[in-house]
C-alpha positions as CSV (number, residue, x, y, z in Angstrom):
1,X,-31.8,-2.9,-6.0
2,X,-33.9,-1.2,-3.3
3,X,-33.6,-3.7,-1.0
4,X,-30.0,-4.2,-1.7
5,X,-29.0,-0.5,-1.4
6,X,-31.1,-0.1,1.9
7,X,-29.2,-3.7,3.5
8,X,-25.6,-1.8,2.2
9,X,-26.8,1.7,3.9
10,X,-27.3,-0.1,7.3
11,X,-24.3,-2.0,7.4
12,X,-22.4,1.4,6.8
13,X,-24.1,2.4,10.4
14,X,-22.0,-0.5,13.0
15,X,-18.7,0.5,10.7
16,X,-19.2,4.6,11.6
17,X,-20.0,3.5,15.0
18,X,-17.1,1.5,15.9
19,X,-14.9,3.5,14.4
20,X,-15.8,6.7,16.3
21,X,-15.5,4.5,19.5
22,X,-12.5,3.5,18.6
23,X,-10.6,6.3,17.6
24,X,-12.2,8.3,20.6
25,X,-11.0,5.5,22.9
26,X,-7.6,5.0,21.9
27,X,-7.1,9.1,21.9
28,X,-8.1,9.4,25.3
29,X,-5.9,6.5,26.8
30,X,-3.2,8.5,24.8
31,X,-0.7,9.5,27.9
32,X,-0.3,13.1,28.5
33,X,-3.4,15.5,29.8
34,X,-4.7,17.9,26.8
35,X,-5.6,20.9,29.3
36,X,-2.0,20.7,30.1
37,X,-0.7,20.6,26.6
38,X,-3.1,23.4,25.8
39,X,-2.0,25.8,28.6
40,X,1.8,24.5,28.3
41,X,4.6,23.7,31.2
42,X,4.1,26.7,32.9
43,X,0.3,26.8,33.9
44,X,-0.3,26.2,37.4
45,X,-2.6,23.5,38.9
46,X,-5.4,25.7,39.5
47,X,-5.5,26.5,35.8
48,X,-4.9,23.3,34.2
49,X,-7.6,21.7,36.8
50,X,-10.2,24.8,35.3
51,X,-9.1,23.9,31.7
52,X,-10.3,20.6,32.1
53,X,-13.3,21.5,33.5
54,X,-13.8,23.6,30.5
55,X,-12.9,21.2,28.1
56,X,-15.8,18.5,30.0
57,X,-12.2,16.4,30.9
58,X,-13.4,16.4,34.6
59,X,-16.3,13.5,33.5
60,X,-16.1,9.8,33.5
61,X,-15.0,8.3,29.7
62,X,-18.0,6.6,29.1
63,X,-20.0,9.9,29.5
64,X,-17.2,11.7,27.2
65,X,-18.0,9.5,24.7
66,X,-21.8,9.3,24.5
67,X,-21.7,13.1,24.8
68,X,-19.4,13.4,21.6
69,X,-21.1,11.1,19.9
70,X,-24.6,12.7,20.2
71,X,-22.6,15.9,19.6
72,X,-21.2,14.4,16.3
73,X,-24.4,12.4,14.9
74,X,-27.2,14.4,15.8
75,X,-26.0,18.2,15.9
76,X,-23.1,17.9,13.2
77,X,-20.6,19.4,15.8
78,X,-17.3,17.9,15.6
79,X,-15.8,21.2,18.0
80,X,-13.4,23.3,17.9
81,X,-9.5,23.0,18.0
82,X,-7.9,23.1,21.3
83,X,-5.6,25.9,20.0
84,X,-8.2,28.5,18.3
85,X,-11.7,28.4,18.0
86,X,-12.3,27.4,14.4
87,X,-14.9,25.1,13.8
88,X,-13.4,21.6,13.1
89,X,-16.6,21.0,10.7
90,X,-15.8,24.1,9.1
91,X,-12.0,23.5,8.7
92,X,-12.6,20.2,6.7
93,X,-15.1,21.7,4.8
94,X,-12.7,24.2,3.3
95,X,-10.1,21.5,2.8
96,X,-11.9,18.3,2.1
97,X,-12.7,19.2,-1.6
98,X,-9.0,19.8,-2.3
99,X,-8.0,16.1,-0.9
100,X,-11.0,14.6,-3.0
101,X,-9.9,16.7,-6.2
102,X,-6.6,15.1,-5.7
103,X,-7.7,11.2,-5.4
104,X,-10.6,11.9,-7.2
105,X,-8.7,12.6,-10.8
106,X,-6.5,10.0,-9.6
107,X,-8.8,7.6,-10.0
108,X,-9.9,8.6,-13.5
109,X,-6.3,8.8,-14.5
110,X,-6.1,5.4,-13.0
111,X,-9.3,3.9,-14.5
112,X,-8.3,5.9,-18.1
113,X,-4.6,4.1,-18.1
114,X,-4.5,1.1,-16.3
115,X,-7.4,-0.8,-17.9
116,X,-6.2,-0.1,-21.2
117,X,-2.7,-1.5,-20.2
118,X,-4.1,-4.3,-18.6
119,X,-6.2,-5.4,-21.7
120,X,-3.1,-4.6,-24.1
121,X,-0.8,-7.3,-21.7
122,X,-3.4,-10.2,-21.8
123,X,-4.4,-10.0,-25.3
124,X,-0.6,-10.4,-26.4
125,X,0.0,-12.4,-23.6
126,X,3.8,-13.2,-23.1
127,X,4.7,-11.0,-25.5
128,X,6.4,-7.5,-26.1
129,X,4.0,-5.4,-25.1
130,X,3.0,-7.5,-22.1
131,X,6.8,-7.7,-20.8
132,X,6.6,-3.8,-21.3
133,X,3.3,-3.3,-19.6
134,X,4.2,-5.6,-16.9
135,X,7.2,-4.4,-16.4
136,X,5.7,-0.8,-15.8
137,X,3.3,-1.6,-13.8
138,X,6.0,-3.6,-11.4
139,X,8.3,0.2,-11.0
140,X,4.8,1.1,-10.4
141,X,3.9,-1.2,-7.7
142,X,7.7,-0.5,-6.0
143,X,7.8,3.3,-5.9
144,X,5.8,4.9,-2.6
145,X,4.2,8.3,-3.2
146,X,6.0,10.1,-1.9
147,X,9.4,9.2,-3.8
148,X,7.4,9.4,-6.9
149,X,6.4,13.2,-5.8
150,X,10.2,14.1,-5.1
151,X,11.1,12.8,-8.7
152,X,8.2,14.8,-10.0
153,X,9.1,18.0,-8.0
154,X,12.8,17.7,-9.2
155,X,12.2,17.0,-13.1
156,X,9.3,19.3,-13.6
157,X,9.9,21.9,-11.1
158,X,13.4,21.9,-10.3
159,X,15.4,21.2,-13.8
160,X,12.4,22.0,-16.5
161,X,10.5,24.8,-14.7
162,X,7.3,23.8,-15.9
163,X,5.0,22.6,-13.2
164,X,4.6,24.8,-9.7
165,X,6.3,22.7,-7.1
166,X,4.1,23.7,-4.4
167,X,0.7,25.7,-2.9
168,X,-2.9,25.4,-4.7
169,X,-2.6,28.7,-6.7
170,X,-4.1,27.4,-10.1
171,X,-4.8,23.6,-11.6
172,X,-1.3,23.0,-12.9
173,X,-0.7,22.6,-9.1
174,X,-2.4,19.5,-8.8
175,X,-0.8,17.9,-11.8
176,X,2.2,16.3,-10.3
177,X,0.4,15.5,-6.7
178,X,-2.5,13.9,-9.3
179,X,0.6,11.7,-11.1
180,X,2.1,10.8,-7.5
181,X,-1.1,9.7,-6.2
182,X,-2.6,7.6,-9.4
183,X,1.1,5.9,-10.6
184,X,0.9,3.3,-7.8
185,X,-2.7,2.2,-8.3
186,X,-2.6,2.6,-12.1
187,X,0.0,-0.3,-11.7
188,X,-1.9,-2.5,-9.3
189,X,-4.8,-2.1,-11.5
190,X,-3.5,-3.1,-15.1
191,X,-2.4,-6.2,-13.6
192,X,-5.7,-7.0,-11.6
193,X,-7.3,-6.3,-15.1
194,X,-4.8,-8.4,-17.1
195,X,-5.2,-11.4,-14.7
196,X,-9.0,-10.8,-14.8
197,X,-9.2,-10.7,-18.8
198,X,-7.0,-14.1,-18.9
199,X,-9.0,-16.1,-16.6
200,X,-12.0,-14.7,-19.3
201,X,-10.1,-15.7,-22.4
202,X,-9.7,-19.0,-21.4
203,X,-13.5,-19.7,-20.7
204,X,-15.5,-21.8,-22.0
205,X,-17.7,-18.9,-24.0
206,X,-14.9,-16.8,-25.5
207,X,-13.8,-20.8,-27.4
208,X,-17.3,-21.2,-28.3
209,X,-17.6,-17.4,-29.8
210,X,-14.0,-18.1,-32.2
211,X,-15.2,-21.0,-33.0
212,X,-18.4,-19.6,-34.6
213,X,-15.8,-17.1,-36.4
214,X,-16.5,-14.2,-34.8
215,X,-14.4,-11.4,-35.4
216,X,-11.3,-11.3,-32.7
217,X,-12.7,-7.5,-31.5
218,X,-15.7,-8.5,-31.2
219,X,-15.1,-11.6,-29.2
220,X,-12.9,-9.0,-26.7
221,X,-15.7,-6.2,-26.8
222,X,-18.6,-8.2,-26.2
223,X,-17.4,-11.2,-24.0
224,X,-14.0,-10.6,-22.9
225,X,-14.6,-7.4,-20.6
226,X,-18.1,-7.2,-19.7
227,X,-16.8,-10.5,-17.4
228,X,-13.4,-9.3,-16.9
229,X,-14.1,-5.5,-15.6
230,X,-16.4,-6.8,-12.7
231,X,-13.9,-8.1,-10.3
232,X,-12.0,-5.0,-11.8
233,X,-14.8,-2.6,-10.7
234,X,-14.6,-3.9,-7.6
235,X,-11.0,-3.3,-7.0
236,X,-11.4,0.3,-8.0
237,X,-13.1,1.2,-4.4
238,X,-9.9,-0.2,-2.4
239,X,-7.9,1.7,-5.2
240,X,-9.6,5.2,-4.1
241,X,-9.3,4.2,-0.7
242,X,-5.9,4.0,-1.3
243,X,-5.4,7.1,-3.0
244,X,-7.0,9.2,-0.3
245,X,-4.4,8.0,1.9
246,X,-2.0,8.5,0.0
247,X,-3.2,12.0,-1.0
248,X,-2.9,12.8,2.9
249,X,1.2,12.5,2.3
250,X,1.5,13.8,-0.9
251,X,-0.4,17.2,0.1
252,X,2.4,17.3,2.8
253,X,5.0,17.4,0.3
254,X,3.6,19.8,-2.1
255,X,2.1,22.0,0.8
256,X,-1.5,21.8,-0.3
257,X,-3.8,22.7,2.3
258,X,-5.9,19.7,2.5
259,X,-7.2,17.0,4.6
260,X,-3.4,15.5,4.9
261,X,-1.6,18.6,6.0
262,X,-4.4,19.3,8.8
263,X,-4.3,15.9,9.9
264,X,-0.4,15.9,10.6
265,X,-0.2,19.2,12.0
266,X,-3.1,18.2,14.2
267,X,-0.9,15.2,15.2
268,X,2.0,16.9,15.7
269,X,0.5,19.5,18.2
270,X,-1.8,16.6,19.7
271,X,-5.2,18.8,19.1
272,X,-7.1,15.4,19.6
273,X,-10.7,16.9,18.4
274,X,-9.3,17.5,15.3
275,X,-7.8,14.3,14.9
276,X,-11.2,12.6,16.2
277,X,-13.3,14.7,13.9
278,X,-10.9,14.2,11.1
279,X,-11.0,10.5,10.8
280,X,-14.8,9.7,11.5
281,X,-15.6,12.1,8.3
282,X,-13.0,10.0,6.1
283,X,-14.3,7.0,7.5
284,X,-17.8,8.3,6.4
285,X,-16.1,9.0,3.2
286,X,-14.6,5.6,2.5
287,X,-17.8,3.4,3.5
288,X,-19.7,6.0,0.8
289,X,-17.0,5.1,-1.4
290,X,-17.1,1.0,-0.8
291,X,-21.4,1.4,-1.3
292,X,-21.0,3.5,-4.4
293,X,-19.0,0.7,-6.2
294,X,-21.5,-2.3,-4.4
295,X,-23.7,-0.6,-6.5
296,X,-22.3,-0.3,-9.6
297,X,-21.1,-4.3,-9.0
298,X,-24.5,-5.0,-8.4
299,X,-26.2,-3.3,-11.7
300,X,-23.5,-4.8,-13.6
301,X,-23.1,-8.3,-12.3
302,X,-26.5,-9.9,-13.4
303,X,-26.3,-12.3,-10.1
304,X,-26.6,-10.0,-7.8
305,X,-29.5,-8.3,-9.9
306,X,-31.4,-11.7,-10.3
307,X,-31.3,-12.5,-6.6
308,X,-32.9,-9.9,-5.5
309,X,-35.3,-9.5,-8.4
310,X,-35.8,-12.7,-8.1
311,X,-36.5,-12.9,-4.3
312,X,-39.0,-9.8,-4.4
313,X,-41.2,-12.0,-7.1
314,X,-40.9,-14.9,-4.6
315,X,-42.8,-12.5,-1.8
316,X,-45.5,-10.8,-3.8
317,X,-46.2,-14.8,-5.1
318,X,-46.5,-15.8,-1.9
């Protein structure tokens, strides 16, 4: 498991990489000149042409690059908006924990439901509470966040008066953005898990258990999902993936200061380091995300877990 989580570790390395290249590449072919945008129409030339001189503009793109990326990788310094001088680092810092808090109980509302679901459809396959579950998990599928977030807003705010429609003032503020977020891959899931524990059901094992007359539960609890949760398990990294981008709208439509609303207003004024910074820390985030899950696919998946056991004996025998 060593070896395995070192070779997953390295491979995070080219994916960092390219995608700081990339985004810094396709930012700064972007048309428009940033000193100029920071200064507005009405600078002159001699103080658009010192602007960029300040802002290291003057250099060749190549150098750019290499000096942000030495900049970002080896002193942690992401800079500072081209409108104040707040630390970018700093900024995300503050907000970061509010976007994972949002797709992070996403996910266990996601996990907590749509397994469950998914196991209740295949065991009574075809019928009523598959054709309810499935049907669910369809309207799931359909709605986008943020519809599902203006529906939540106008039932539980608007009409009932229950749920704060907006800001981060206490934790019934993230109930609704927490719903909004996890509906869509709470849907996808069940059915991933109910196609998953139908392919196990018909194998050759499960026949093998009922005809030994073991009990029904314990031919579902001990064979059924130990095989049908690890393609399942798998699925769950994409599914947080997901959620953080979708997290990145919903905080825009209940005005939660998180790593969505700083992202669009960064857009929107075309403050390009903040943008930049932005996405190389959620692409650090995601490829964490994708190794975390490798991992548990590896510990549970006794493949995996025999080759490289397996492979380590072959090199101390030899």
């Amino acid at each position: 498991m060593v070896k395995y989580t070192v070779k997953r570790l390295v491979l995070m390395i080219p994916v960092v990489l390219g995608v700081t290249i990339l985004i810094f590449l396709l930012l700064s072919l972007v048309p428009g000149d940033p000193a100029k945008l920071v200064l507005g129409n009405e600078a002159t030339v001699e103080m658009v042409e010192a602007k960029r001189i300040e802002m290291g503009l003057d250099k060749p793109l190549l150098v750019r690059m290499l000096i942000y990326m030495k900049d970002v990788f080896f002193r942690l310094d992401f800079g500072t908006s081209y409108y104040n001088t707040t630390s970018i680092l700093s900024e995300i810092g503050a907000r970061l924990p509010r976007t994972m808090t949002i797709a992070g109980f996403g996910i266990l509302v996601t996990t907590i439901l749509g397994i469950p679901l998914g196991i209740l459809a295949a065991v009574n396959q075809n019928g009523l509470a598959d054709r309810i579950c499935m049907v669910l998990s369809m309207i799931g599928v359909a709605l986008p966040e943020f519809c599902v977030a203006m529906v939540l807003v106008t039932i539980f705010s608007s009409k009932l008066g229950w749920l704060p429609p907006y800001g981060v003032k206490n934790w019934t503020c993230f109930i609704m953005p927490v719903i909004a977020v996890g509906l869509n891959s709470m849907a996808g899931l069940a059915r991933n898990c109910r196609n998953c524990t139908l392919e196990a059901i018909r194998s050759d094992y499960v026949t093998t258990a009922r005809s030994k007359g073991v009990k029904e539960w314990k031919v579902i609890m001990h064979h059924v999902l130990p095989n049908s949760l690890i393609p399942v398990v798998t699925s769950l990294g994409t599914s947080f993936a997901n959620m953080m981008g979708g997290a990145i709208v919903i905080e825009n439509v209940f005005s939660i200061p998180g790593m969505g609303q700083y992202i669009v207003t960064a857009i929107n004024s075309r403050d390009y380091n903040v943008i930049q910074g932005s996405v190389i820390v959620l692409a650090i985030i995601f490829s964490l995300i994708i190794l975390l899950i490798d991992l548990v696919y590896a510990y549970i998946d006794p493949r995996i877990k025999a080759q490289y056991v397996g492979a380590g004996r072959r090199k101390k025998a030899s």
